[in-house]
N, CA and C atoms of all chains as a GROMACS GRO file, in nm:
protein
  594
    1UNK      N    1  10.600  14.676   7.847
    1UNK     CA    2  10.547  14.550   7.794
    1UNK      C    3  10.494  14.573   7.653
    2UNK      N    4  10.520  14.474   7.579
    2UNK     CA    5  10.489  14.496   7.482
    2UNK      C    6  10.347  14.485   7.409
    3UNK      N    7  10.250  14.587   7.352
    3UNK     CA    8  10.144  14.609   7.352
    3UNK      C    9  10.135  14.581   7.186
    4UNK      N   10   9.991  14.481   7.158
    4UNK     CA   11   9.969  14.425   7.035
    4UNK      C   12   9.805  14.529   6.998
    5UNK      N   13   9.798  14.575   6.881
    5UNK     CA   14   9.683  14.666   6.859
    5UNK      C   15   9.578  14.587   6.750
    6UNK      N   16   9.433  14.541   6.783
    6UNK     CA   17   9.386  14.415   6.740
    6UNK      C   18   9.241  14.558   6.692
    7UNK      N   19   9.239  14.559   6.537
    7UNK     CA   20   9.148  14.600   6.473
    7UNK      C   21   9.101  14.568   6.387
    8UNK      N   22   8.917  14.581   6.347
    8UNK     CA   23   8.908  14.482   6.247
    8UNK      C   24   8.743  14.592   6.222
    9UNK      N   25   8.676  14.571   6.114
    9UNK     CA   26   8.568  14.615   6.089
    9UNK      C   27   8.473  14.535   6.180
   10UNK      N   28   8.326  14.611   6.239
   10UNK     CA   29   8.238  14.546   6.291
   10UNK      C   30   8.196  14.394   6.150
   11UNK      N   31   8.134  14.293   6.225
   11UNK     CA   32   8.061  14.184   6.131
   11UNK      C   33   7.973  14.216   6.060
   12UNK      N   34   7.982  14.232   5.986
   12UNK     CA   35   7.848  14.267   5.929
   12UNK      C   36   7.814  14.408   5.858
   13UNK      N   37   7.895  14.512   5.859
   13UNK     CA   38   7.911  14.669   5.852
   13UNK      C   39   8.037  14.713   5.755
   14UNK      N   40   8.091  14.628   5.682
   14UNK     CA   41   8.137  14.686   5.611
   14UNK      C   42   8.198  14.843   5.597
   15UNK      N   43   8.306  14.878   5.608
   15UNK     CA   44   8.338  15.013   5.632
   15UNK      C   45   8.349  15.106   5.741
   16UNK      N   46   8.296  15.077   5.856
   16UNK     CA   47   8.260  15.090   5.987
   16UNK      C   48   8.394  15.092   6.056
   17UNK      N   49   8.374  15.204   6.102
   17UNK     CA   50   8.480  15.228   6.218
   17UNK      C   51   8.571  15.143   6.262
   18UNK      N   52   8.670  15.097   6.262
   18UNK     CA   53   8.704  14.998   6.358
   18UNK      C   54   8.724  14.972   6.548
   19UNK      N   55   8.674  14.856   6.562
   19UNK     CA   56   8.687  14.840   6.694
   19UNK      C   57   8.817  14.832   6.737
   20UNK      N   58   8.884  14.898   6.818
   20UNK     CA   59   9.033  14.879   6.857
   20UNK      C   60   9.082  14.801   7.032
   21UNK      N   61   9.138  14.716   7.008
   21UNK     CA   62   9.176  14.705   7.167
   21UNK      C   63   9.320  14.666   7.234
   22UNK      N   64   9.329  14.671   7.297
   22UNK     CA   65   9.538  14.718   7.329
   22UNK      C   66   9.548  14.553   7.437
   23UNK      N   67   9.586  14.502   7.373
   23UNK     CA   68   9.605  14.375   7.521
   23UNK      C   69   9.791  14.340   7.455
   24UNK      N   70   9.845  14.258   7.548
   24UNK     CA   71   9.933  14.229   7.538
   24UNK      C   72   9.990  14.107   7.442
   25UNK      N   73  10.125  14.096   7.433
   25UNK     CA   74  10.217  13.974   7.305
   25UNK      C   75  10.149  13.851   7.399
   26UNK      N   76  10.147  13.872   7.512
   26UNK     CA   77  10.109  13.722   7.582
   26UNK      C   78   9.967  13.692   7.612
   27UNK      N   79   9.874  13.776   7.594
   27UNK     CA   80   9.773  13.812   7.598
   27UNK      C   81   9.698  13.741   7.454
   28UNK      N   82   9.799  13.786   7.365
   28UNK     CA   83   9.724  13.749   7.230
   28UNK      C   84   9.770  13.575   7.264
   29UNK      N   85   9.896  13.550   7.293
   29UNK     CA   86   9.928  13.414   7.263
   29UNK      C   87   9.809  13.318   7.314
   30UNK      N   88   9.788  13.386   7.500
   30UNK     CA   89   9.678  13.317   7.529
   30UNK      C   90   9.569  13.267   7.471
   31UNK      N   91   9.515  13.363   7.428
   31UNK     CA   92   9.435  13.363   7.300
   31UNK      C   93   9.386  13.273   7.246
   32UNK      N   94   9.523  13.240   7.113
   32UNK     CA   95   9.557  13.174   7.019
   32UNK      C   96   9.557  13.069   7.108
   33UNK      N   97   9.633  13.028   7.179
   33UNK     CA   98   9.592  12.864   7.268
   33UNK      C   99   9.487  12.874   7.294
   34UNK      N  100   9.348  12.900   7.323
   34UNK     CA  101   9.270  12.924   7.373
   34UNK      C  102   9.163  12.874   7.257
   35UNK      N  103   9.194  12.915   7.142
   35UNK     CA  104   9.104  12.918   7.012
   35UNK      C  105   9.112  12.769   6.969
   36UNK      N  106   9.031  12.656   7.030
   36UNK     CA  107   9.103  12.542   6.998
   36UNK      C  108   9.000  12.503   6.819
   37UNK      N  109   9.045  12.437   6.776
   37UNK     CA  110   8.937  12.382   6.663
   37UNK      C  111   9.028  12.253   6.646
   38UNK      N  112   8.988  12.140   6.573
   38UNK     CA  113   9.025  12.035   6.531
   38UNK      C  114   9.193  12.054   6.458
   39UNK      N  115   9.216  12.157   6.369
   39UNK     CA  116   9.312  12.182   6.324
   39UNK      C  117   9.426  12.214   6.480
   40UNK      N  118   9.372  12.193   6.597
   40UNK     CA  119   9.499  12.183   6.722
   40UNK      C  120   9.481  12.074   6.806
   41UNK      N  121   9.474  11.960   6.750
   41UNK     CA  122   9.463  11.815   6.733
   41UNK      C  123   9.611  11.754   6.740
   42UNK      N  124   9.692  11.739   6.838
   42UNK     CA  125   9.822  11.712   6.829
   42UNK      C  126   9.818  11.550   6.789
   43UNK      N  127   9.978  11.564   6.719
   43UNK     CA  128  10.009  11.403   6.698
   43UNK      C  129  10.157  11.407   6.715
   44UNK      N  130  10.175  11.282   6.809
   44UNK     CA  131  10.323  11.257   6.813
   44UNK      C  132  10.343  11.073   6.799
   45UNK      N  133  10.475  11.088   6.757
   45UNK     CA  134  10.516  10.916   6.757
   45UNK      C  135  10.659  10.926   6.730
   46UNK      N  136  10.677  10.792   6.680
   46UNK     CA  137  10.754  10.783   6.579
   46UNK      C  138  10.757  10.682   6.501
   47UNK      N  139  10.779  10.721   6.386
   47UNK     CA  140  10.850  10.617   6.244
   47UNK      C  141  10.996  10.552   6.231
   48UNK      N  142  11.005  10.429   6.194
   48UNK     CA  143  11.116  10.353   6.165
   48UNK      C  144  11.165  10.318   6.052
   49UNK      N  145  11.256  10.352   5.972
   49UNK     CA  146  11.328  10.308   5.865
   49UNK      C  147  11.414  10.195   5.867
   50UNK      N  148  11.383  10.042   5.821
   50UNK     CA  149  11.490   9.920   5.866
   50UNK      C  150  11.550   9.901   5.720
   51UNK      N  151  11.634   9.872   5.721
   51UNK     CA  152  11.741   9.810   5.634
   51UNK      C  153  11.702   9.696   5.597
   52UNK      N  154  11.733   9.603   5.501
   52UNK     CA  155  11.706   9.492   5.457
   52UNK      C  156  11.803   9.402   5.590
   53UNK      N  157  11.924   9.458   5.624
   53UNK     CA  158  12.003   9.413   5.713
   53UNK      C  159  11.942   9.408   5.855
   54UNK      N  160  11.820   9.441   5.909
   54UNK     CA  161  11.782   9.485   6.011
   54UNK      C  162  11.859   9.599   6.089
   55UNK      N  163  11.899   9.670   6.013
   55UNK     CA  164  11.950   9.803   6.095
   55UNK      C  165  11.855   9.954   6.063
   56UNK      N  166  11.854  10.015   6.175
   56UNK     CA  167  11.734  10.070   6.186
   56UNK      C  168  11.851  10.169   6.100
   57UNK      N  169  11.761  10.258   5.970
   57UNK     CA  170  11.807  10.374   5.863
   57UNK      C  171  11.798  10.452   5.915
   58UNK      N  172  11.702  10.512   5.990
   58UNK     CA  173  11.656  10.659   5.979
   58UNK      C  174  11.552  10.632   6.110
   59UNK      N  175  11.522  10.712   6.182
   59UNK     CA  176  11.409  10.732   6.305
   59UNK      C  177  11.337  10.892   6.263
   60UNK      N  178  11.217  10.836   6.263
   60UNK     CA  179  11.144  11.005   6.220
   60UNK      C  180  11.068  11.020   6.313
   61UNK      N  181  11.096  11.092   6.440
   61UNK     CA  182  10.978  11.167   6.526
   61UNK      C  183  10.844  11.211   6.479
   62UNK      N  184  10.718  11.199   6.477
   62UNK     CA  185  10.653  11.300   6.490
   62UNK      C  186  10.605  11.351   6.563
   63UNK      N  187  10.567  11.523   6.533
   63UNK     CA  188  10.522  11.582   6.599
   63UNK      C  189  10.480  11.715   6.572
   64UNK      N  190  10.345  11.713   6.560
   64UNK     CA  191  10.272  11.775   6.528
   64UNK      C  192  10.167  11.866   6.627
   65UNK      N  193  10.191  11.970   6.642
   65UNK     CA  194  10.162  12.051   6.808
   65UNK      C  195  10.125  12.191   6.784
   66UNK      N  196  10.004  12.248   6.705
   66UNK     CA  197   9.980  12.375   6.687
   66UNK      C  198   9.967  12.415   6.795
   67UNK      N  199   8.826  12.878   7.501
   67UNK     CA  200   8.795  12.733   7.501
   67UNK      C  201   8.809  12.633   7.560
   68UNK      N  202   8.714  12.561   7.679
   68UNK     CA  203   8.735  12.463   7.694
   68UNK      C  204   8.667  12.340   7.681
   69UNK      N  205   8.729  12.198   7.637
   69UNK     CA  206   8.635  12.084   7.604
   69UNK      C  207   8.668  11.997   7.682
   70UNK      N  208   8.527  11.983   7.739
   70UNK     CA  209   8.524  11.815   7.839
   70UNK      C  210   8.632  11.754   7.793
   71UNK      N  211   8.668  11.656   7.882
   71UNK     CA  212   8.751  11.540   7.853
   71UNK      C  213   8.637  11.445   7.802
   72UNK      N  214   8.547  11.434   7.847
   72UNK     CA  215   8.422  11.322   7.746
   72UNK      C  216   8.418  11.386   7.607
   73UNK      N  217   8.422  11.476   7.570
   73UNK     CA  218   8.382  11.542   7.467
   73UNK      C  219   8.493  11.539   7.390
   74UNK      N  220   8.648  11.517   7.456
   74UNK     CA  221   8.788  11.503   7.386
   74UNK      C  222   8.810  11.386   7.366
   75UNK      N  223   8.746  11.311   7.460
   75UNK     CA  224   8.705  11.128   7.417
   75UNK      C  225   8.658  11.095   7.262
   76UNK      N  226   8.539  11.112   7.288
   76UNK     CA  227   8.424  11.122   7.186
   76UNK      C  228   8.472  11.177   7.015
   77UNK      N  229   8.533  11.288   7.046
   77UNK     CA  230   8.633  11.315   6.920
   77UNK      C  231   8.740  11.301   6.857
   78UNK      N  232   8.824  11.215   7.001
   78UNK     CA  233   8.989  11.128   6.974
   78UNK      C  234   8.893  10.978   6.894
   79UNK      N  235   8.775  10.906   6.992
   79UNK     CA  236   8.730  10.776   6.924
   79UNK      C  237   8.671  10.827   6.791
   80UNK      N  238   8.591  10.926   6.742
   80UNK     CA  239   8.573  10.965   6.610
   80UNK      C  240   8.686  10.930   6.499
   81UNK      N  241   8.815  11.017   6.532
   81UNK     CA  242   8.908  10.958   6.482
   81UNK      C  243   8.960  10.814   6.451
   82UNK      N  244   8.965  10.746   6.518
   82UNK     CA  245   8.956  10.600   6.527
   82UNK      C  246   8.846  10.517   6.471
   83UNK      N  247   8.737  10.618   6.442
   83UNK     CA  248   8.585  10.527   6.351
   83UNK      C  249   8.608  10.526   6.241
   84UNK      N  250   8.678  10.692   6.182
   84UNK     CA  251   8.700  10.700   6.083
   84UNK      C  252   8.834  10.603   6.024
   85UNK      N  253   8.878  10.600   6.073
   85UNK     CA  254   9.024  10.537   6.036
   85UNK      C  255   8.966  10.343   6.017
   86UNK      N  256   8.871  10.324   6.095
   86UNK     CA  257   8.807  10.174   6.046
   86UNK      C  258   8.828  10.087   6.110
   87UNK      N  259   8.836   9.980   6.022
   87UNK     CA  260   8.860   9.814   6.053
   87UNK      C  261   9.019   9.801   5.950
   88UNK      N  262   9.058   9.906   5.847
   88UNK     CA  263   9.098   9.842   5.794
   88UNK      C  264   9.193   9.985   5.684
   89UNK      N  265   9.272  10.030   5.774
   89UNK     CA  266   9.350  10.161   5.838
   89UNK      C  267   9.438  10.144   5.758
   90UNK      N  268   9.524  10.222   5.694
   90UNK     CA  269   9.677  10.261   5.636
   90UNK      C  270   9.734  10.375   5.688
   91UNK      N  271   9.864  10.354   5.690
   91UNK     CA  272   9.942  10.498   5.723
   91UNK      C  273  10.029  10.488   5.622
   92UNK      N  274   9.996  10.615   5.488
   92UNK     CA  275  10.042  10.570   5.387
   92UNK      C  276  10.208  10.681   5.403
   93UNK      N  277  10.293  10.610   5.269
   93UNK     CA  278  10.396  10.764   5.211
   93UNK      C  279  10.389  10.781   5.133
   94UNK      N  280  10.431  10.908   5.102
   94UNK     CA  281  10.432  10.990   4.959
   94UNK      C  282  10.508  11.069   4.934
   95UNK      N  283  10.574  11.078   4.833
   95UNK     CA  284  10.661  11.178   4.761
   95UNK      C  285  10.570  11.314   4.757
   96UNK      N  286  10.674  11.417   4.734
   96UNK     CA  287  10.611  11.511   4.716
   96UNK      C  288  10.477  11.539   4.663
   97UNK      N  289  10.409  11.620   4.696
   97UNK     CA  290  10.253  11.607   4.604
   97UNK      C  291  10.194  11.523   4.604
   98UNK      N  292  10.181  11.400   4.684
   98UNK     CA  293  10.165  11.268   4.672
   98UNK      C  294  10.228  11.192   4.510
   99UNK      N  295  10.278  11.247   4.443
   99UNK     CA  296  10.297  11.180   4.325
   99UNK      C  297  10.279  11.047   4.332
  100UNK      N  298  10.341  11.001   4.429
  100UNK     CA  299  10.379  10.805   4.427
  100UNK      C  300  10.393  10.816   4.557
  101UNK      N  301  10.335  10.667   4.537
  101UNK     CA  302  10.348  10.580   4.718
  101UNK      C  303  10.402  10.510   4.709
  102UNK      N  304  10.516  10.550   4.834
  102UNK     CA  305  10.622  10.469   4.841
  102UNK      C  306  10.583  10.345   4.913
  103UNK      N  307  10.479  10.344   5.037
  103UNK     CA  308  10.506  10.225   5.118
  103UNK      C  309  10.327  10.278   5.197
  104UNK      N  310  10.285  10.166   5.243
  104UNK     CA  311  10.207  10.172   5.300
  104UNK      C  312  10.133  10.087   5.396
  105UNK      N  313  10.163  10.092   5.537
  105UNK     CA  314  10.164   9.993   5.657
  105UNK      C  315  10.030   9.995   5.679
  106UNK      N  316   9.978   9.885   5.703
  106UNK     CA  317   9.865   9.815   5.749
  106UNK      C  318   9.801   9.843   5.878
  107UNK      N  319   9.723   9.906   5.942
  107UNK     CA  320   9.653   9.919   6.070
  107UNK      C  321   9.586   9.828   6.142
  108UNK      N  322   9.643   9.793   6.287
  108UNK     CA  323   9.528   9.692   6.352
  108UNK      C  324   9.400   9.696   6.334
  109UNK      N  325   9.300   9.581   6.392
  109UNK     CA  326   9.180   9.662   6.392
  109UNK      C  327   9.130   9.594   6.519
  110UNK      N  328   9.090   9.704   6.653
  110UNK     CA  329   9.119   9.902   6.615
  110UNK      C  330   9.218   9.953   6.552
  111UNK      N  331   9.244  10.010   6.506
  111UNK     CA  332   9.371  10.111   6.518
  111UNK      C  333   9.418  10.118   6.615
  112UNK      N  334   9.351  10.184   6.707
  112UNK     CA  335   9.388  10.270   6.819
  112UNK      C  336   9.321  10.241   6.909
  113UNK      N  337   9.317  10.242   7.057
  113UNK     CA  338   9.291  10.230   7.184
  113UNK      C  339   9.218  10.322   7.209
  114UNK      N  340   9.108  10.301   7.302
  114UNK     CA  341   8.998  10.370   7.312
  114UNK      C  342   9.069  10.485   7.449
  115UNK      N  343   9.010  10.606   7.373
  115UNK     CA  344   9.058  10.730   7.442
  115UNK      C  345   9.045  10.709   7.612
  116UNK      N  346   9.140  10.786   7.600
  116UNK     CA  347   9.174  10.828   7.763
  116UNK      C  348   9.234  10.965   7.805
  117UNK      N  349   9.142  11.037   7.828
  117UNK     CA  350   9.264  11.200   7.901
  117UNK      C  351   9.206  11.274   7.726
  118UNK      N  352   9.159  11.226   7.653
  118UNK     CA  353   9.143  11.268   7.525
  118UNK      C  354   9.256  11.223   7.414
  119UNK      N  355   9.308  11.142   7.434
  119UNK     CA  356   9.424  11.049   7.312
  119UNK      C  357   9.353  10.928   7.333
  120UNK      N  358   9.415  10.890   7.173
  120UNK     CA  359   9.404  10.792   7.112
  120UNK      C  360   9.554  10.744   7.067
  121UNK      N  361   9.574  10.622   7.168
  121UNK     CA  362   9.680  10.550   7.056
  121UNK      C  363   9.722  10.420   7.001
  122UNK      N  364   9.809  10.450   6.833
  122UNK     CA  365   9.788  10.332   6.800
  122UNK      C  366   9.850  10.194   6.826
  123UNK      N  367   9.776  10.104   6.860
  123UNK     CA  368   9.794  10.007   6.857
  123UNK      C  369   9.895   9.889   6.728
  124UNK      N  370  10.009   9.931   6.864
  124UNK     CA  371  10.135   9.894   6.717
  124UNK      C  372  10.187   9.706   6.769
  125UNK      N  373  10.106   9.629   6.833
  125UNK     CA  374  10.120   9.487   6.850
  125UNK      C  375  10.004   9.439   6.768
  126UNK      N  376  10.013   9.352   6.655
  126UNK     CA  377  10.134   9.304   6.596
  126UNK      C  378  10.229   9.443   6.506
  127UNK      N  379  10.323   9.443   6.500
  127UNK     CA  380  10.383   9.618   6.417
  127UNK      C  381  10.330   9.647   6.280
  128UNK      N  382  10.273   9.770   6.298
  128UNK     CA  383  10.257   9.884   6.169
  128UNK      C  384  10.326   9.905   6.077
  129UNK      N  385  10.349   9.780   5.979
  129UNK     CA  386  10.440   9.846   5.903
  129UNK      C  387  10.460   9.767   5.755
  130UNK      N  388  10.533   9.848   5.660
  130UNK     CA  389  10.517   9.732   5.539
  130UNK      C  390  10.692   9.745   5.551
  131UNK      N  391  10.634   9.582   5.519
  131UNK     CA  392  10.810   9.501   5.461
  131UNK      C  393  10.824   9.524   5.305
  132UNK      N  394  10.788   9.551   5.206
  132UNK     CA  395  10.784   9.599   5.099
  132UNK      C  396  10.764   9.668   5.054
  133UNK      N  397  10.784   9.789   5.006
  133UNK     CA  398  10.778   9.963   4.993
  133UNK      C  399  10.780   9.924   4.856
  134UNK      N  400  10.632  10.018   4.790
  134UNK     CA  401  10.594   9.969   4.649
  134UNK      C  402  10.694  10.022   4.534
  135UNK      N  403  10.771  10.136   4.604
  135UNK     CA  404  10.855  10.215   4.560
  135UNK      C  405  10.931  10.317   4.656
  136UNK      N  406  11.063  10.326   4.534
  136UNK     CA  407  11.209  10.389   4.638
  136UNK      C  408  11.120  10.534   4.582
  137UNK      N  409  11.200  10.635   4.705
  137UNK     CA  410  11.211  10.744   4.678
  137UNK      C  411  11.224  10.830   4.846
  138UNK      N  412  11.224  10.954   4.769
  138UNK     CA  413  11.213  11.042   4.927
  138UNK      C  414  11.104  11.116   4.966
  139UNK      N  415  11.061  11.022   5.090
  139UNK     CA  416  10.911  11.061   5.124
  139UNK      C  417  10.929  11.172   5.216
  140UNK      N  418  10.801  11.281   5.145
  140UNK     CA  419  10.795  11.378   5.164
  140UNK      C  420  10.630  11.430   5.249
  141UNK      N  421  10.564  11.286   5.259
  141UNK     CA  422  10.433  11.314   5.305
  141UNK      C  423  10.400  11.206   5.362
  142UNK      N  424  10.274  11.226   5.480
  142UNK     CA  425  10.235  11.102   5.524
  142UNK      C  426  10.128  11.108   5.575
  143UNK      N  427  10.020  11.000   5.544
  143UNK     CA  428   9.903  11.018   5.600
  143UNK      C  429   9.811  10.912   5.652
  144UNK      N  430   9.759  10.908   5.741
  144UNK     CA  431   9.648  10.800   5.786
  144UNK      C  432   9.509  10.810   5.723
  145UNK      N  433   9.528  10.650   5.651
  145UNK     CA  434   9.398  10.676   5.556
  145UNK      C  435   9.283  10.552   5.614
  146UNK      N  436   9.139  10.561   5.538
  146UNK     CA  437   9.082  10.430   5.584
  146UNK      C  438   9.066  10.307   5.509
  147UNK      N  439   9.150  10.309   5.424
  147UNK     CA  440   9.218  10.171   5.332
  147UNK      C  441   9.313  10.194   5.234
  148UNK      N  442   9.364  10.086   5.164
  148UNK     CA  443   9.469  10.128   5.076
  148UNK      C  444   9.427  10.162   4.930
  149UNK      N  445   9.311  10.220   4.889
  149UNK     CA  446   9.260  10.252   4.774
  149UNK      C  447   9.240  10.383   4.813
  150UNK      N  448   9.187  10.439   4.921
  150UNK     CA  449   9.133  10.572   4.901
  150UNK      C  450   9.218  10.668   4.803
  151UNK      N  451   9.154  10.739   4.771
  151UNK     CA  452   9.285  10.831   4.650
  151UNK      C  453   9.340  10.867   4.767
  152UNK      N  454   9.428  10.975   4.695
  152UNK     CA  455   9.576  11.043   4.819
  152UNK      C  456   9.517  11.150   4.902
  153UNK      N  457   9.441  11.242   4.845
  153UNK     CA  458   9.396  11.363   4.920
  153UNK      C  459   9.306  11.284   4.998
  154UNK      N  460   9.178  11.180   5.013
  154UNK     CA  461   9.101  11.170   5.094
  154UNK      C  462   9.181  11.073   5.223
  155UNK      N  463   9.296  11.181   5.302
  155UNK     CA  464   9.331  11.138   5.402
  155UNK      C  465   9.255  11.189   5.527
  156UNK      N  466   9.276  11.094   5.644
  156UNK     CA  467   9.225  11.138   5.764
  156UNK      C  468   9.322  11.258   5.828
  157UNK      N  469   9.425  11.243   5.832
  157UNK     CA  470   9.496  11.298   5.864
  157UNK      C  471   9.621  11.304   5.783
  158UNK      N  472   9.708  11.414   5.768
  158UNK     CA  473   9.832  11.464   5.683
  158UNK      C  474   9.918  11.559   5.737
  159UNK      N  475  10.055  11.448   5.723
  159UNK     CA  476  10.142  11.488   5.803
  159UNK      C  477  10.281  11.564   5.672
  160UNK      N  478  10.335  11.646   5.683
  160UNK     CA  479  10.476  11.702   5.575
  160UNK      C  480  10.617  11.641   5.690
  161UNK      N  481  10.693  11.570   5.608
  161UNK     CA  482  10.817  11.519   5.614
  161UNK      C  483  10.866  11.560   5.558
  162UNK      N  484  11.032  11.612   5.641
  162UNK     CA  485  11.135  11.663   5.615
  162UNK      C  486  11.245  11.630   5.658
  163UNK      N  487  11.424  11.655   5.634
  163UNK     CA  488  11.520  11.611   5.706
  163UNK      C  489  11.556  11.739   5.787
  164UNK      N  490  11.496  11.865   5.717
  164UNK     CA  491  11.546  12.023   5.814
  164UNK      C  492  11.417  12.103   5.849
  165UNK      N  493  11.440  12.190   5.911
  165UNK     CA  494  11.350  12.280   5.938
  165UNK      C  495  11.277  12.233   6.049
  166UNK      N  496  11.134  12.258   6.093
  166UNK     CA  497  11.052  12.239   6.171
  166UNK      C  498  10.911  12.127   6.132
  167UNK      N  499  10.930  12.018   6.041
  167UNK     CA  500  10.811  12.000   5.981
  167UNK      C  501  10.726  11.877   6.084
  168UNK      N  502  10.623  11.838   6.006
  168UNK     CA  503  10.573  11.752   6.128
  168UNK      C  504  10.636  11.625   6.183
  169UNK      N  505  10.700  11.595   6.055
  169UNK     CA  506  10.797  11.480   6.072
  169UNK      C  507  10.902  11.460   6.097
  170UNK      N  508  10.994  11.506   6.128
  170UNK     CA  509  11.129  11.496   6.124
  170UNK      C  510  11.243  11.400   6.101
  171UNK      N  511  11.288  11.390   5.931
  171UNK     CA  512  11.340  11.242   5.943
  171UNK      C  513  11.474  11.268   5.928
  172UNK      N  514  11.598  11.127   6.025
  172UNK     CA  515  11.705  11.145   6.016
  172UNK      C  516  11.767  11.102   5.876
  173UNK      N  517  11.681  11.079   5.767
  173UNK     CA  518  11.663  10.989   5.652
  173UNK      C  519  11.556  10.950   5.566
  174UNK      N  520  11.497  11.063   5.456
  174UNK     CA  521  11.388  11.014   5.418
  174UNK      C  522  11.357  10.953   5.293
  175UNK      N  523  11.475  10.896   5.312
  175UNK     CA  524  11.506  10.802   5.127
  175UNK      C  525  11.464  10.699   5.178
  176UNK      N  526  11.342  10.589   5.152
  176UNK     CA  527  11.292  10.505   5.153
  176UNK      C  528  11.345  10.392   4.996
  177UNK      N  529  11.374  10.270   5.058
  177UNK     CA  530  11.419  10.160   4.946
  177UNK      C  531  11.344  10.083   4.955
  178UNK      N  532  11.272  10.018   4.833
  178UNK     CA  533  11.201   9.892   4.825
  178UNK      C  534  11.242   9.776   4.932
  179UNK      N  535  11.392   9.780   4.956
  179UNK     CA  536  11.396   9.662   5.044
  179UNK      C  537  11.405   9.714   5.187
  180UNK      N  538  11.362   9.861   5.216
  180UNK     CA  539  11.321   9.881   5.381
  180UNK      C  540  11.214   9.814   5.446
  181UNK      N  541  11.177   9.821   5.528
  181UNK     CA  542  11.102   9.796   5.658
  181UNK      C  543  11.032   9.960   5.654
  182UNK      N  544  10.941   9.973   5.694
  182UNK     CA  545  10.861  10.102   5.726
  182UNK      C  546  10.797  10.098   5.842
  183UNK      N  547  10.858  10.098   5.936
  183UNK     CA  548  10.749  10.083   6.100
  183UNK      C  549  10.695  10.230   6.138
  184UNK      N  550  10.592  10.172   6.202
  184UNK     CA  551  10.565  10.291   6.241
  184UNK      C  552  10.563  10.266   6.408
  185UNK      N  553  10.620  10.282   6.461
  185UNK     CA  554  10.656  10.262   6.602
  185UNK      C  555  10.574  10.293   6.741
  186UNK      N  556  10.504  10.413   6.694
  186UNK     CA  557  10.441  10.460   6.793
  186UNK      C  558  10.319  10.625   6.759
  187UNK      N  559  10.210  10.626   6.726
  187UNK     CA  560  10.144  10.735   6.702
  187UNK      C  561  10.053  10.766   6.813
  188UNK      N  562  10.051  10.869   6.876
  188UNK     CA  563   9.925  10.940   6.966
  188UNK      C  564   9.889  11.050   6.920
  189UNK      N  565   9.750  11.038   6.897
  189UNK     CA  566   9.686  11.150   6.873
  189UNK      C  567   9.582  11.217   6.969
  190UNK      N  568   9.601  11.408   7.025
  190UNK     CA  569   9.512  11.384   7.125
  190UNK      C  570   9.485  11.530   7.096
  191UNK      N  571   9.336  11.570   7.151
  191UNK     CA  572   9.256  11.660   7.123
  191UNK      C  573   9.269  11.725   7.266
  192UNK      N  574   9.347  11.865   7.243
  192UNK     CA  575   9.397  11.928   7.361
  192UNK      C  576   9.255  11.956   7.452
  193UNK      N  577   9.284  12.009   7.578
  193UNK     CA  578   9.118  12.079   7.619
  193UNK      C  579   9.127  12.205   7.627
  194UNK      N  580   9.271  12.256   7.598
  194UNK     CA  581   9.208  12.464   7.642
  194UNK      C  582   9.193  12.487   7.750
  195UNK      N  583   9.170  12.608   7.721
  195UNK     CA  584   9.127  12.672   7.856
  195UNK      C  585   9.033  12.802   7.812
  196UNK      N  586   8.942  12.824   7.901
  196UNK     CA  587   8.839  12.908   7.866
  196UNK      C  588   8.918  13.051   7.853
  197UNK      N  589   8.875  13.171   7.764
  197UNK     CA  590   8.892  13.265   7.785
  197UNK      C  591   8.804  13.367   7.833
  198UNK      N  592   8.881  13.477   7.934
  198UNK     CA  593   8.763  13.551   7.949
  198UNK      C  594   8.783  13.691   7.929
   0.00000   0.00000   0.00000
């Protein structure tokens, strides 16, 4: 399985050893879903483009899904 | 992380305070340079949360029959009137015809004599899940 290696200086300590820890690719993903903040605020719809003719131009999905 | 569904309420209707009495969902060319078109918002906007979404309220339809200008919109955003400058959006969306962007258009050449609907927007504040 594939093993992700997550190191970083202590907060505050500058220069300091790093803390190391071995968790997994799905492990981190969890994670990352996990870490919610406003910026993972989904938006979906859609947009319509009409023609002067009433024919629909263009259809734009959105979707927006960190 | 996890957030109440009251608490995903509370911050989907935030969204919807901010957005007003008197709402745009504007376009824009790249960089915002120029606005092409910019549809009018009910008021509410949007329907009072449920499950943590908010959505908008598109009876009577969202949309402008006169696009102030042609071009190919490349941006889009929900603002809380049609003066705010371009950056003070609520939200900002990137339109594209390839790739992965938020928008995905089959066509993003907009003409003065289009229609611009906006058909259908939900916006919803996921809940997570705690980590341990």
């Amino acid at each position: 399985m594939n093993q992700v290696t997550l190191q970083a200086e202590r907060a505050g300590d500058p220069g300091s050893k790093p803390d190391r820890q071995e968790i997994t690719l799905e492990e981190l993903a969890r994670r990352k879903q996990a870490g919610l903040s406003m910026a993972n605020v989904q938006i979906t719809g859609m947009v319509h483009i009409i023609d002067k003719d009433g024919n629909v131009k263009a259809e734009l999905p959105i979707e927006r899904i960190d | 992380m996890q957030i109440s569904t009251t608490l995903r309420n509370t911050m989907a209707d935030a969204i919807d305070a901010a957005v007003g009495a008197t709402g745009k969902i504007r376009f824009y060319t790249a960089a915002y340079a120029s606005l092409l078109a910019s549809a009018s918002c009910n008021n509410p906007a949007f329907g009072a949360a449920a499950a943590g979404a908010i959505a908008l309220d598109v009876s009577p339809p969202v949309q402008d029959t006169s696009p102030a200008a042609a071009g190919s919109c490349v941006l889009m955003g929900l603002y809380a009137n049609g003066t705010a400058a371009a950056s003070a959006f609520i939200a900002a969306l990137g339109v594209a015809t390839t790739g992965t962007p938020d928008v995905t258009m089959s066509n993003n050449v907009i003409a003065t004599t289009d229609t611009v609907q906006v058909s259908s927007l939900t916006i919803t504040v996921p809940a997570g899940t705690p980590t341990t």
